[in-house]
PALUMLO-774781 format. One line per 2 residues: number of its first residue (from 1); for each residue y, x, z of N, C-alpha, C, CB. Coordinates in Angstrom, 1 decimal, decimal comma. Atoms other than C-alpha are relative to their C-alpha. Glycine has a CB too. Layout:
NUM> Y:X:Z:Y:X:Z:Y:X:Z:Y:X:Z  ...
END
This chain:
1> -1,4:-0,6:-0,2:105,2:99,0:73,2:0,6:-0,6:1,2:0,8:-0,3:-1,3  -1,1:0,1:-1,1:107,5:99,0:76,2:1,4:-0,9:-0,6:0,6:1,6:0,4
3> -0,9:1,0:-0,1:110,1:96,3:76,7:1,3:1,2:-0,9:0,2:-0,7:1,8  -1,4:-0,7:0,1:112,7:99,5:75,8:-0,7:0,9:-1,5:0,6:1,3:1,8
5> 0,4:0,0:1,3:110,8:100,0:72,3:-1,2:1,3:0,2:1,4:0,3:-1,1  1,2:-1,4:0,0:108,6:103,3:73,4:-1,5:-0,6:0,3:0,4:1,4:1,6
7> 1,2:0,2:-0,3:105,0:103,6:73,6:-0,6:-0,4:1,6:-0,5:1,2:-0,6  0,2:0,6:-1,4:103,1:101,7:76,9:-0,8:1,1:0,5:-1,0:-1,5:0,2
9> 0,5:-1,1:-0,6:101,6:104,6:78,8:-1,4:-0,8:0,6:1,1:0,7:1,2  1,1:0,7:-0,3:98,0:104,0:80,2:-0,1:-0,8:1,5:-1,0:0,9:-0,2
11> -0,3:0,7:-1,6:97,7:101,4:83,3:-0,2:0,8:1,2:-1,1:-1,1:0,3  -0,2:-1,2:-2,2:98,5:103,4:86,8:-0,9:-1,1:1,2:2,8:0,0:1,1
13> 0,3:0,7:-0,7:97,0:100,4:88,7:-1,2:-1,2:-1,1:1,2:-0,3:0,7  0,9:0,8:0,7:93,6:98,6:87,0:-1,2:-0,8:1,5:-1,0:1,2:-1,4
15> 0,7:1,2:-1,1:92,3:95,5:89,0:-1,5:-0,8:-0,5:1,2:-1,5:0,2  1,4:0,7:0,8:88,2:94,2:88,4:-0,6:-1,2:0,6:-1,3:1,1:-0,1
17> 0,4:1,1:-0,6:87,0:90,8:88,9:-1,8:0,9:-0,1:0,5:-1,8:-1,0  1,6:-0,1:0,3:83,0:92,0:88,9:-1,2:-1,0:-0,2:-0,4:0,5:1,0
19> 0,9:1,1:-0,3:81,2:89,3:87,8:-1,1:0,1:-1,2:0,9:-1,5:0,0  1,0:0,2:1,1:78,0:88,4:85,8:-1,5:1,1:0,9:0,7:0,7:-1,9
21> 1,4:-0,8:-0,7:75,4:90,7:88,9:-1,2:-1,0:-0,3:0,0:0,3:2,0  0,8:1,0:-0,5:73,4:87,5:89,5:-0,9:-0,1:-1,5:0,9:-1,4:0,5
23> 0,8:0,1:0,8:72,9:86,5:85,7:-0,6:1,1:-0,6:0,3:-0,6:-0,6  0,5:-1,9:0,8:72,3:90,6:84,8:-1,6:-0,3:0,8:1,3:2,4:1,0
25> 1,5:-0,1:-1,0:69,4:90,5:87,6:-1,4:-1,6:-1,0:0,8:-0,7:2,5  0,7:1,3:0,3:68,0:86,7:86,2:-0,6:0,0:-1,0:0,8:-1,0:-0,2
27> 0,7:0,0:1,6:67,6:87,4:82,5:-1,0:0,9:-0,1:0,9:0,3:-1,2  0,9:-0,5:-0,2:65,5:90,3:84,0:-1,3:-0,5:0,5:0,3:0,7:0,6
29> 0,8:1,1:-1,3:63,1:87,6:86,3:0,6:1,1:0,9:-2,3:-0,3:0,1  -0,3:-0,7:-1,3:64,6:89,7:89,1:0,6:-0,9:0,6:0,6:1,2:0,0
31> -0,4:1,2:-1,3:66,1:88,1:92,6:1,9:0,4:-0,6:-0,7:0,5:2,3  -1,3:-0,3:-0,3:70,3:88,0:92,6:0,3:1,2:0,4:0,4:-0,6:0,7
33> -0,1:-1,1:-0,9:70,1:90,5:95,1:-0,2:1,4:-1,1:-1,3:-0,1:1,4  0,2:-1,1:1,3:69,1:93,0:92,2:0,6:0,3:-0,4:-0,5:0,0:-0,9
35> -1,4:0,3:0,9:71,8:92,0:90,3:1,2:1,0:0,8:0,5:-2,0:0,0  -1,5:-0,3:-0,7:74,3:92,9:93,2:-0,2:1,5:0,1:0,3:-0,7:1,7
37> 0,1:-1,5:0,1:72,9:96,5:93,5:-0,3:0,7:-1,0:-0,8:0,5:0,7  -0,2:-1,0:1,0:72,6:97,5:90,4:1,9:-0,2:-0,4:-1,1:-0,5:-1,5
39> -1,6:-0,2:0,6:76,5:96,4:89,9:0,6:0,7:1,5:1,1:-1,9:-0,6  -0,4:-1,1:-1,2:77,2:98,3:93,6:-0,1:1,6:-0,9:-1,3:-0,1:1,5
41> 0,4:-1,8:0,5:75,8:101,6:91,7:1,1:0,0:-1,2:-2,1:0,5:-0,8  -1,6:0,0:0,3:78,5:100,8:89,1:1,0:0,4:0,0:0,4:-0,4:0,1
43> -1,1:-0,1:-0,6:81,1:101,0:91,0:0,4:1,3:0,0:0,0:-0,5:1,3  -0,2:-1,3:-0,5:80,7:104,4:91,7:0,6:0,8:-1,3:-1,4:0,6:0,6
45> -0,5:-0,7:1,8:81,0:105,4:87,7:0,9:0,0:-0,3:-0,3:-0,6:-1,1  -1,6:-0,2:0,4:84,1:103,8:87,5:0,9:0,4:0,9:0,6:-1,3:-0,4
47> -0,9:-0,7:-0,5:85,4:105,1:90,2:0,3:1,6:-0,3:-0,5:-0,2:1,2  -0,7:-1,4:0,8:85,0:108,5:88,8:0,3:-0,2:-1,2:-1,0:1,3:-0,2
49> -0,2:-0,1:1,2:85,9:107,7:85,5:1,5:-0,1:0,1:-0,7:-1,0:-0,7  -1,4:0,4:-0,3:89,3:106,9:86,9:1,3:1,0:-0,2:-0,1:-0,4:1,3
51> -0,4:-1,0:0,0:90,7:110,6:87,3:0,7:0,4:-1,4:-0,9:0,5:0,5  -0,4:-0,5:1,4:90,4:111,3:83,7:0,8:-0,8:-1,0:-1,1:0,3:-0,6
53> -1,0:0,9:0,9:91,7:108,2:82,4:1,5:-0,5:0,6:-0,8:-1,4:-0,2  -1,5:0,4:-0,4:95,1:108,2:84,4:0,0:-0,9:1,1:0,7:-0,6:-1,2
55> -0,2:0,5:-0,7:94,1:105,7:86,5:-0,3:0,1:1,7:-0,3:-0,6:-0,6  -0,1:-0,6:-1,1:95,5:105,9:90,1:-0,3:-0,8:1,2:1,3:0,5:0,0
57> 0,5:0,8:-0,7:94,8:102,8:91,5:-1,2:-0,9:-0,6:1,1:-0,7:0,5  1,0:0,5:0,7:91,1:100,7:91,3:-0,2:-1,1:0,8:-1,1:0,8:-0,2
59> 0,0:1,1:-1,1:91,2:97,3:93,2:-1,1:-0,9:-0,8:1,6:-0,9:0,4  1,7:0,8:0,0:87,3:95,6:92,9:0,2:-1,2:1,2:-1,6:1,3:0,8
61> 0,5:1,5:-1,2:86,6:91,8:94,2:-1,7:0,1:0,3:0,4:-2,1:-1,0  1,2:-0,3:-0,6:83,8:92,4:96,2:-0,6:-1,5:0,2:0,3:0,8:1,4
63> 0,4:1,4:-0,7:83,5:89,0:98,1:1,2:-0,8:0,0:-0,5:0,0:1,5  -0,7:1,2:-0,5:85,7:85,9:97,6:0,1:-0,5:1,7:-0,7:-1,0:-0,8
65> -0,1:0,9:-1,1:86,5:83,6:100,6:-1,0:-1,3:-0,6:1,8:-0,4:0,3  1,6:0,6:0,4:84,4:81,3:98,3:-1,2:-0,2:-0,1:-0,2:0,0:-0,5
67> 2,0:-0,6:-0,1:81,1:83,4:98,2:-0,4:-0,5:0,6:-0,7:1,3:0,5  1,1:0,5:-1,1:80,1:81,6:101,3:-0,4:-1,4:-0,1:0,6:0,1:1,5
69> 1,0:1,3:0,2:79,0:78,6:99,5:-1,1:0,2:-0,6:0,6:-1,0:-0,6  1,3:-0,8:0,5:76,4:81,0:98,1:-1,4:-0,7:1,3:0,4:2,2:0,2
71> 1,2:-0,7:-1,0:72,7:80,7:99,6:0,6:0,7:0,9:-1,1:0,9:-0,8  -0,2:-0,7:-1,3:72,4:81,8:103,2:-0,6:1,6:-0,4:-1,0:-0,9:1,4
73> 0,8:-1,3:0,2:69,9:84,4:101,7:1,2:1,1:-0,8:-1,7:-0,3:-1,0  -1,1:-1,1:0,8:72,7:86,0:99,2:1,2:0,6:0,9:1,0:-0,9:-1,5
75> -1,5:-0,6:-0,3:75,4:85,9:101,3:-0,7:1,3:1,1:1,4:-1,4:1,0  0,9:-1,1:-1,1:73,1:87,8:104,0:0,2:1,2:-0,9:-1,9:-0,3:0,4
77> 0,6:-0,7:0,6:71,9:90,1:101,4:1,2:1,1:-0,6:-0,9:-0,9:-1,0  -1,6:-1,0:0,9:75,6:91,1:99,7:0,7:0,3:1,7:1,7:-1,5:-1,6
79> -0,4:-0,5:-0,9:76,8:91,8:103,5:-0,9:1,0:0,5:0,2:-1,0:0,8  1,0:-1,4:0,1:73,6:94,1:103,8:0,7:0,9:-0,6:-1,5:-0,3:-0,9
81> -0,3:-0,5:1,3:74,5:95,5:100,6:1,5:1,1:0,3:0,4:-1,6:-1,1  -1,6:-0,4:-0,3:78,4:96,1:101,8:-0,1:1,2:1,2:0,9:-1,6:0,8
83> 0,1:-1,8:-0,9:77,1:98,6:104,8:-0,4:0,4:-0,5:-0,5:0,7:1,3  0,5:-0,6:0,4:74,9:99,7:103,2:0,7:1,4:-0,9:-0,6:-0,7:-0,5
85> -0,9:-0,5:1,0:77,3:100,7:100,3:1,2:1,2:0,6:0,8:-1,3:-0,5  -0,9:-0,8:-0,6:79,8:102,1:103,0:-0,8:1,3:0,8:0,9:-1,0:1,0
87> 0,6:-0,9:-1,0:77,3:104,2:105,1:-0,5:1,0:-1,5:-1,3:-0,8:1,2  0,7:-0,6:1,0:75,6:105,5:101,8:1,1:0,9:-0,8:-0,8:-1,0:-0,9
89> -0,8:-0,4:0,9:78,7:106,3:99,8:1,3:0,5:0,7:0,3:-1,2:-1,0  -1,0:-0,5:-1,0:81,5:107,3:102,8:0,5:1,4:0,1:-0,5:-0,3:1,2
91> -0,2:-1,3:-0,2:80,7:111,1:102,8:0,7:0,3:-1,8:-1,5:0,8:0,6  -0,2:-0,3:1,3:81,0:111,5:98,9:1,4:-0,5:-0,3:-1,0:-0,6:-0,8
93> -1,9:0,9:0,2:84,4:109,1:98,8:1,1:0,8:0,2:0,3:-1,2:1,4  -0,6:-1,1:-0,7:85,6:111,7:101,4:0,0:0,8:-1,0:-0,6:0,4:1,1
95> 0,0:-1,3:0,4:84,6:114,7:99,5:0,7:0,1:-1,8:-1,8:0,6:0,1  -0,9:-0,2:1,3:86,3:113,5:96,0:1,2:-0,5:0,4:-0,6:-0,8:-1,4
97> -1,4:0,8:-0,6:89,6:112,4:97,9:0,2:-1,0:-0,5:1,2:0,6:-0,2  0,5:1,8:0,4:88,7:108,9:97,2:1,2:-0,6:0,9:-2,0:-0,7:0,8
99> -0,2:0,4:-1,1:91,2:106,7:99,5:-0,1:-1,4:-0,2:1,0:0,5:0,6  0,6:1,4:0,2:89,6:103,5:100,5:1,3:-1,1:0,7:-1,7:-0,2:0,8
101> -0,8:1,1:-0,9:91,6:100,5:102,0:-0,7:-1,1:-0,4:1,8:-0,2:-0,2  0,7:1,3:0,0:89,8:96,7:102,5:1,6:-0,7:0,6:-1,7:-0,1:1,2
103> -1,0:1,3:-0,2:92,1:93,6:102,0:-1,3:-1,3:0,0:1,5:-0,2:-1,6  0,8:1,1:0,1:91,2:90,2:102,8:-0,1:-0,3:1,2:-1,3:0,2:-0,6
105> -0,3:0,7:-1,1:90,4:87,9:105,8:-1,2:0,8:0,9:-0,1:-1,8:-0,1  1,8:-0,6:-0,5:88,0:90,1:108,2:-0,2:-0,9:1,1:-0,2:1,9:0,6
107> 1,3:1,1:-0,7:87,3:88,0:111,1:-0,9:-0,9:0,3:-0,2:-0,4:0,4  1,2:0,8:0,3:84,8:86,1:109,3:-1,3:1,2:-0,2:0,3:-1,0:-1,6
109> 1,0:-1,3:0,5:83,0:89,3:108,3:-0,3:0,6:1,4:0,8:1,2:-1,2  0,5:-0,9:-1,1:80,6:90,8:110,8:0,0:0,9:0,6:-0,6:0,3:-0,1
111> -0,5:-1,0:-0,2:81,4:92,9:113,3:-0,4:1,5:0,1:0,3:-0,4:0,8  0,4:-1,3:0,6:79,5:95,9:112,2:0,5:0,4:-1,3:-1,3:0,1:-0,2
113> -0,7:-0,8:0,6:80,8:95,9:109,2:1,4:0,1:-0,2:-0,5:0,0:-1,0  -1,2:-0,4:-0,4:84,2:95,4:110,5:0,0:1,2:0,4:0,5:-0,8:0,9
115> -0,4:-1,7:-0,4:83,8:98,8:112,0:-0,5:1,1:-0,5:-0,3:0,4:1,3  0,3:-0,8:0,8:82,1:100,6:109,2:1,4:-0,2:-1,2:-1,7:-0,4:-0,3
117> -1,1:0,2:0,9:85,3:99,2:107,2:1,1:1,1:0,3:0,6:-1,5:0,1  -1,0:-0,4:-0,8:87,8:100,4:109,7:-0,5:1,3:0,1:0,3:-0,7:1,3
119> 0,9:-1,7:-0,1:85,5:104,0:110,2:0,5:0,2:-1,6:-2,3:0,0:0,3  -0,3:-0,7:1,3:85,9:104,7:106,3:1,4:-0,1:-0,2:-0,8:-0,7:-1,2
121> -1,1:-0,6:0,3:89,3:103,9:105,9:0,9:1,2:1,1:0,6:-1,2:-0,3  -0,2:-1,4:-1,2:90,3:106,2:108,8:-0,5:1,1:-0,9:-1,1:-0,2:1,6
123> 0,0:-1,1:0,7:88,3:108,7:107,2:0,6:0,2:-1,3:-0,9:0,2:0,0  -0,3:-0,3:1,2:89,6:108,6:104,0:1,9:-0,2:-0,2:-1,1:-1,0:-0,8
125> -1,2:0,0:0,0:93,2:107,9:105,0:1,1:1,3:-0,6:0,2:-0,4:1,2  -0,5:-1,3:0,4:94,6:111,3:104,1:-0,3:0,6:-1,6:-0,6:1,0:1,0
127> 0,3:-0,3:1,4:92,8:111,4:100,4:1,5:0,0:-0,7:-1,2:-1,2:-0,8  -0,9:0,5:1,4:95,1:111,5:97,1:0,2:-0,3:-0,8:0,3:0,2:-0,5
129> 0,7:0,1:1,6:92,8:111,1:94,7:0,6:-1,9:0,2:-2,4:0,5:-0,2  -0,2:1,1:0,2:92,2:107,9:93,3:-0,1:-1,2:1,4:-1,0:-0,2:-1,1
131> -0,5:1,5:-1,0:93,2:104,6:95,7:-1,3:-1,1:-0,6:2,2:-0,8:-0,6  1,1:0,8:0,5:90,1:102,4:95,5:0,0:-1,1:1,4:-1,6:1,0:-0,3
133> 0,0:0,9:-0,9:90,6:99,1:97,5:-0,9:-0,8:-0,4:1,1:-0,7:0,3  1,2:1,1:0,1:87,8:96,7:98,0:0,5:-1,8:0,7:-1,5:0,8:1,1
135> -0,3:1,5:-0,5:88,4:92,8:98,3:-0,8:-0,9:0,5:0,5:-0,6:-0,8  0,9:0,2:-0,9:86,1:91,7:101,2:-0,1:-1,4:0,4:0,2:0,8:1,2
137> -0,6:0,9:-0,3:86,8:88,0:101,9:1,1:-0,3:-0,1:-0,2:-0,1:0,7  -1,3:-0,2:0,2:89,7:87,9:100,1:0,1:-1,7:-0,9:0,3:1,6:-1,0
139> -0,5:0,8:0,9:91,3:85,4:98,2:1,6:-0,8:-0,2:-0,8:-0,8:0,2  -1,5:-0,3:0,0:94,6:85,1:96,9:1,1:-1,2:0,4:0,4:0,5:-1,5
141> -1,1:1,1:-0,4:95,9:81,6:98,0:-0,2:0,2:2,0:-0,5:-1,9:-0,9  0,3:-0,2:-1,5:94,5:82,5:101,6:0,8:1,3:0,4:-1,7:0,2:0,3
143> -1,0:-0,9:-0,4:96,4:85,7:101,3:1,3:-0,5:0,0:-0,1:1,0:-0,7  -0,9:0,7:0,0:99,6:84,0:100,6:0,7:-0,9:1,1:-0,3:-0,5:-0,7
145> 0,1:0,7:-1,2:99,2:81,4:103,2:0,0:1,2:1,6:-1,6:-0,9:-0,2  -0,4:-1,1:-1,4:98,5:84,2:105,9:1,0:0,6:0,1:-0,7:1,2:0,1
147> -1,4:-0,4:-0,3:101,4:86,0:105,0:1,5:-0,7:-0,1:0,1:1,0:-0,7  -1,1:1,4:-0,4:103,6:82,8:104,6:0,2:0,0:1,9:-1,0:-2,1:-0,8
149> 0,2:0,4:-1,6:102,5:82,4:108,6:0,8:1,1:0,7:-1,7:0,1:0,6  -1,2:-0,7:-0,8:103,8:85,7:109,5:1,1:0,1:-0,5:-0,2:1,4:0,4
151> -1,6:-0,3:0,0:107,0:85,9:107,6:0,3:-1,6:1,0:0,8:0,2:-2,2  -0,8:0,8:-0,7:107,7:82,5:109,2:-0,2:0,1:1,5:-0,1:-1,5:-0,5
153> -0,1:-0,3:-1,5:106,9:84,0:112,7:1,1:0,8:0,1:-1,2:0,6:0,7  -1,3:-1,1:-0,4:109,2:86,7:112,1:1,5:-0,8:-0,2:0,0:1,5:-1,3
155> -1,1:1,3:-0,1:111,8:83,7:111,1:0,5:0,0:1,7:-1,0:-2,0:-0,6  -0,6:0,5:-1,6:111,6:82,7:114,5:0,1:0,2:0,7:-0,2:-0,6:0,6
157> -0,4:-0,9:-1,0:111,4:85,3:116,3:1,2:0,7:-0,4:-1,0:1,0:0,2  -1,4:-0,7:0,3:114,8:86,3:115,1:-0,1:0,7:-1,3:0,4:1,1:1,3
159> 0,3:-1,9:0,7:113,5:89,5:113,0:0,3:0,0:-1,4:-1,8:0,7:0,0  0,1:0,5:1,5:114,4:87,8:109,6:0,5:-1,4:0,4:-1,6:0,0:-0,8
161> -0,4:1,5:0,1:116,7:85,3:108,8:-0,2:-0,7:-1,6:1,6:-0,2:0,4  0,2:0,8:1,2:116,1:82,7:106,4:0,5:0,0:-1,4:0,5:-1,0:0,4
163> -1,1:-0,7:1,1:119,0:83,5:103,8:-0,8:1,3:-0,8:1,4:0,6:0,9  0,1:-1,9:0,5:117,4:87,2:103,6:-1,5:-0,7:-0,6:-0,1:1,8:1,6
165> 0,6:0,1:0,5:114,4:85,6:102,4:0,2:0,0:-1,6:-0,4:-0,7:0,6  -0,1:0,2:1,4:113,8:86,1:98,6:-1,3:0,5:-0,4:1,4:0,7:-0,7
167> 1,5:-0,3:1,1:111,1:87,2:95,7:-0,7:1,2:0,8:0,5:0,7:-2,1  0,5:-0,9:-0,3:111,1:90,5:97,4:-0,6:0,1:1,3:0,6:0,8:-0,4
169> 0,5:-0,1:-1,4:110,2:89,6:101,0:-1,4:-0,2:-0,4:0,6:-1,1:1,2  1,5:0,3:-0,1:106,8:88,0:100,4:-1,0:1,1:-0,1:-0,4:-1,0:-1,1
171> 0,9:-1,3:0,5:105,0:91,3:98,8:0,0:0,8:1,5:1,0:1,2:-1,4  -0,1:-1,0:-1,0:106,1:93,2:102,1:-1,0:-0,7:1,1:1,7:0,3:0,7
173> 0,7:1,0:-1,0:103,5:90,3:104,3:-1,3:-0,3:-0,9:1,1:-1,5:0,4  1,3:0,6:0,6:100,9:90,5:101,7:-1,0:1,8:0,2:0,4:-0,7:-2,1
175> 1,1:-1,2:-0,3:97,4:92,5:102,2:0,2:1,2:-0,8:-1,6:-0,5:-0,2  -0,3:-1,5:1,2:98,6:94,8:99,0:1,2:0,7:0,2:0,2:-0,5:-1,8
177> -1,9:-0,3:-0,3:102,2:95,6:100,5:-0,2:1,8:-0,2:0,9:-0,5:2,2  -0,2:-1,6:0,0:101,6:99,7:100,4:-0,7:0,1:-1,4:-0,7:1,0:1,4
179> 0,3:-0,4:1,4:100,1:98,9:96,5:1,0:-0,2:-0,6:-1,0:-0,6:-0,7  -1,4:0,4:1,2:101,8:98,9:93,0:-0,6:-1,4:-0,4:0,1:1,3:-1,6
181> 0,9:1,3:0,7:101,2:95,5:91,4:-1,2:0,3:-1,5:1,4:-1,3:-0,6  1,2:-0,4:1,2:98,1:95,8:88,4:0,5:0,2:-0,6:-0,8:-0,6:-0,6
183> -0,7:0,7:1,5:99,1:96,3:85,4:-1,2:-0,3:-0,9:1,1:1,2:-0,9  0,9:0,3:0,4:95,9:95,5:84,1:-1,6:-0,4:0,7:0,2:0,7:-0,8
185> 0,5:0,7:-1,1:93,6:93,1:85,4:-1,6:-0,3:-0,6:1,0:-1,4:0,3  1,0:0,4:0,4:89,6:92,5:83,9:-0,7:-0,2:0,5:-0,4:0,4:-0,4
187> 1,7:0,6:-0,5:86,9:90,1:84,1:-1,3:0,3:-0,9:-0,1:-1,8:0,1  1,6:-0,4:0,9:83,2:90,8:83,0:-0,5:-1,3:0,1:-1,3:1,3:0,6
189> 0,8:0,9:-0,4:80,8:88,2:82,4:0,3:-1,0:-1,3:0,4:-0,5:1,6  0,4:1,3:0,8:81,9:85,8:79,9:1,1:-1,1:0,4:-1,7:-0,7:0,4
191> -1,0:0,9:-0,7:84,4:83,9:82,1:1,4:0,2:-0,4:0,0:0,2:1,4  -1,5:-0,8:-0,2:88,2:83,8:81,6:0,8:-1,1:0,5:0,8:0,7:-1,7
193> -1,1:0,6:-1,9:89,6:82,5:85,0:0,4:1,1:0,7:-1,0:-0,9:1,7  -0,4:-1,5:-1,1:91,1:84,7:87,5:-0,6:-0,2:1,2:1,8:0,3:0,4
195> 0,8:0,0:-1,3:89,1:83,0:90,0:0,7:0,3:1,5:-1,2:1,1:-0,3  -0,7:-0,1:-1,4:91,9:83,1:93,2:0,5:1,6:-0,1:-1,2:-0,3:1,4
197> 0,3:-1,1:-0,3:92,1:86,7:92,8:1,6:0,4:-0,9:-1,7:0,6:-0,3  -1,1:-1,1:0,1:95,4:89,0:93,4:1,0:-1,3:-0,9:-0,6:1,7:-1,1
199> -0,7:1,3:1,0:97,6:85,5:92,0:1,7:0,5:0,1:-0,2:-1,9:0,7  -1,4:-0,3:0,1:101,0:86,8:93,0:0,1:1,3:-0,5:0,7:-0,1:1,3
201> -0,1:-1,2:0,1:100,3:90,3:92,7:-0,1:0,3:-1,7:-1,1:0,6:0,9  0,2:0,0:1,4:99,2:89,8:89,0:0,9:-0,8:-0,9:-1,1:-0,4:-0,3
203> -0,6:1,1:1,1:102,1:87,7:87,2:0,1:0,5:-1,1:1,4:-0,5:0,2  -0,2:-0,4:1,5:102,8:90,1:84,8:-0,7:0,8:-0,5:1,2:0,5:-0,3
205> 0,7:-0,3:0,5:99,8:91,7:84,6:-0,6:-0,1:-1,4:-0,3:0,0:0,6  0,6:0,2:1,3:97,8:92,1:81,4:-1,8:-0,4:0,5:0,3:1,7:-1,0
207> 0,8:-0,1:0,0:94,4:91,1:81,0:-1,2:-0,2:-0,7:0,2:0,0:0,5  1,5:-0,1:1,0:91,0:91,5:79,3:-1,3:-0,8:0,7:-0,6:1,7:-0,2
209> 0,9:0,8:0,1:88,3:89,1:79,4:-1,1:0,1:-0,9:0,5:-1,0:-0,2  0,8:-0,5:0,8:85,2:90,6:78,1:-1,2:-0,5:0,2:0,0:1,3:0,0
211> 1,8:0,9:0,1:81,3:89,2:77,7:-0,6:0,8:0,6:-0,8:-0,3:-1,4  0,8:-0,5:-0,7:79,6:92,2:79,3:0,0:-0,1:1,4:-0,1:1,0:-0,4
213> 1,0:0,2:-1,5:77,4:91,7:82,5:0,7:0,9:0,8:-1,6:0,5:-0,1  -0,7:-1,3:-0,6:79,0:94,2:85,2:-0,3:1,3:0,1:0,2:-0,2:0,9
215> 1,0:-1,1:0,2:75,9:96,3:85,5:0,1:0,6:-1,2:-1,4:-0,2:0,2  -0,6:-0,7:1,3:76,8:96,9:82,0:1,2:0,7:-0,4:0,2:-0,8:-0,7
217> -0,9:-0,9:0,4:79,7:98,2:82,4:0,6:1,2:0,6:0,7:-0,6:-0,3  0,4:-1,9:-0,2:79,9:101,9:81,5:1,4:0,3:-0,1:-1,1:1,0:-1,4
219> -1,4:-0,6:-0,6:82,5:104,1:81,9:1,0:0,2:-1,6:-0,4:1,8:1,2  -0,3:0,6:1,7:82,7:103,7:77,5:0,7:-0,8:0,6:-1,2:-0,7:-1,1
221> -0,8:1,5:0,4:83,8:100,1:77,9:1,2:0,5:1,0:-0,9:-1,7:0,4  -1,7:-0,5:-0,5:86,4:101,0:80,5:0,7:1,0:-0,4:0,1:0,4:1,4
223> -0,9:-1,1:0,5:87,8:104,2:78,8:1,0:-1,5:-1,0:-1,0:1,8:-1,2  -1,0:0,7:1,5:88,5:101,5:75,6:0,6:-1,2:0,5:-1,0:-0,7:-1,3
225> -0,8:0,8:-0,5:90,0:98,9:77,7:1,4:0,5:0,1:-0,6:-0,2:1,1  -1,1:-0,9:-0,4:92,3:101,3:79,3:0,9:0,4:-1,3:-0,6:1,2:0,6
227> -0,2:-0,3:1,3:92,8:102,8:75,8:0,8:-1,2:-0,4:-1,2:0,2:-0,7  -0,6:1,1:0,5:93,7:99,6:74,3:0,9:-0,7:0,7:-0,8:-0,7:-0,4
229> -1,0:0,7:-1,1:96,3:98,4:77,4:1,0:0,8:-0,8:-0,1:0,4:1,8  -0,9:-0,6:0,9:98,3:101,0:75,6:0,6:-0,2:-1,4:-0,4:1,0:0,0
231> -0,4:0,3:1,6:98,7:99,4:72,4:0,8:-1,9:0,2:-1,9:0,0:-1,3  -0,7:1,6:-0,1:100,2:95,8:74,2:1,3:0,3:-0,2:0,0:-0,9:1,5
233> -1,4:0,5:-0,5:103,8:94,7:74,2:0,4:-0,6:1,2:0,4:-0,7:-0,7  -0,6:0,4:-1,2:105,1:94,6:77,7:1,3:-0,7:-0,3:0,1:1,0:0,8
235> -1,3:0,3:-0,2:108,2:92,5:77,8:0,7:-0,1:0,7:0,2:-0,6:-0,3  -0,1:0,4:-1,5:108,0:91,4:81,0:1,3:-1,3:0,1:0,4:1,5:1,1
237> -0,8:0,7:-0,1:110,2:88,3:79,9:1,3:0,2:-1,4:0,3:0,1:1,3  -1,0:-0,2:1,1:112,7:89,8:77,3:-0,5:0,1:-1,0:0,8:0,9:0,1
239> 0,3:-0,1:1,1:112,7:90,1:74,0:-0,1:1,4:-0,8:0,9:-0,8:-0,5  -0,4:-1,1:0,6:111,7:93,3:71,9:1,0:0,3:-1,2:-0,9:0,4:-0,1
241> -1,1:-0,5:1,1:114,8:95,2:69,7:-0,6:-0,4:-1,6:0,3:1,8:0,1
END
């Protein structure tokens, strides 16, 4: 139920930690790298599954700012993986009015697939359909910090004074500023951290913490997720009548 006693409508914005590729691939004897492309082919499921279940926005953590204490061979292998993903999957994105946007720190990330990033969202800037952002070297106290840097440049360059700062400036200097905030937020795997990921953007999100692997999860388990968001009590702080 809604803070104003009515029924919760289904989440407009659902955010996915993706985790558990590595041990999906392990308990097979297969390499990591297995792991990561069978949960890449994933992606794609839930991205169509999204239409029918209401949901308008789909924000995936791709790559921490963390990942790079991974093996040299993984992190190689999931940056493979990442053009790959964009060159293979770019025309089809296009043709279901997919629109992509990448948050996150890119001038650590390679400069090919800086411009296979920047090439897809260009093309896909004009879609309607579902909003599917990918989180590339992201991480949410590093986003914070970045956009702490420019609102206090704009401080001193005049363009903003101090006073006018409040709750609602920060969102306008963060990588999500043209999103809605989540309203529901899920990890796979077994874990229940949020792991850096989307920390301001998610205060009052909801979220689910489920045991299946990622490559496991079918476009079933996300309908009943979704499904079941609709049966919380939002309050967002107040008390219900």
């Amino acid at each position: 139920m809604a803070d104003d006693g009515m029924p919760v409508s289904g989440p407009r914005h659902v955010a996915i930690i993706m985790d558990g590729n590595g041990r999906w691939a392990q308990a097979r004897g297969r390499p990591r790298l297995f792991g990561h492309h069978a949960g890449a082919k994933r992606v794609k499921e839930i991205v169509r599954a999204c239409p029918d279940l209401g949901v308008k926005y789909l924000t995936i953590f791709g790559f921490s700012t963390e990942n790079w204490k991974r093996t040299q061979s993984e992190v190689a292998g999931l940056m493979s993986l990442f053009r790959q993903y964009i060159r293979k999957e770019a025309r089809a994105l296009q043709a279901e009015g997919v629109r992509v946007r990448f948050i996150g720190d890119r001038p650590r990330l390679d400069a090919k697939l800086r411009e296979l990033m920047d090439e897809l969202e260009e093309l896909t800037k004009d879609n309607e359909g579902v909003n599917l952002t990918i989180a590339l070297n992201y991480g949410g106290r590093d986003e914070v910090a970045r956009a702490t840097r420019r609102l206090a440049q704009d401080v001193a360059d005049g363009k903003l004074k101090p006073e006018d700062v409040g709750e609602e400036t920060l969102p306008k200097y963060l990588d999500t500023r043209v999103l809605p905030d989540p309203d529901l937020v899920i990890r796979t795997s077994g874990e229940a951290r949020i792991s850096n990921f989307l920390l301001w953007q998610s205060a009052y999100s909801e979220y689910e913490f489920i045991d299946t692997l990622w490559p496991d999860f079918s476009r079933d388990v996300f309908s009943g997720l979704v499904q079941s968001y609709g049966t919380r009590d939002r309050r967002f702080g107040a008390v219900s009548a």
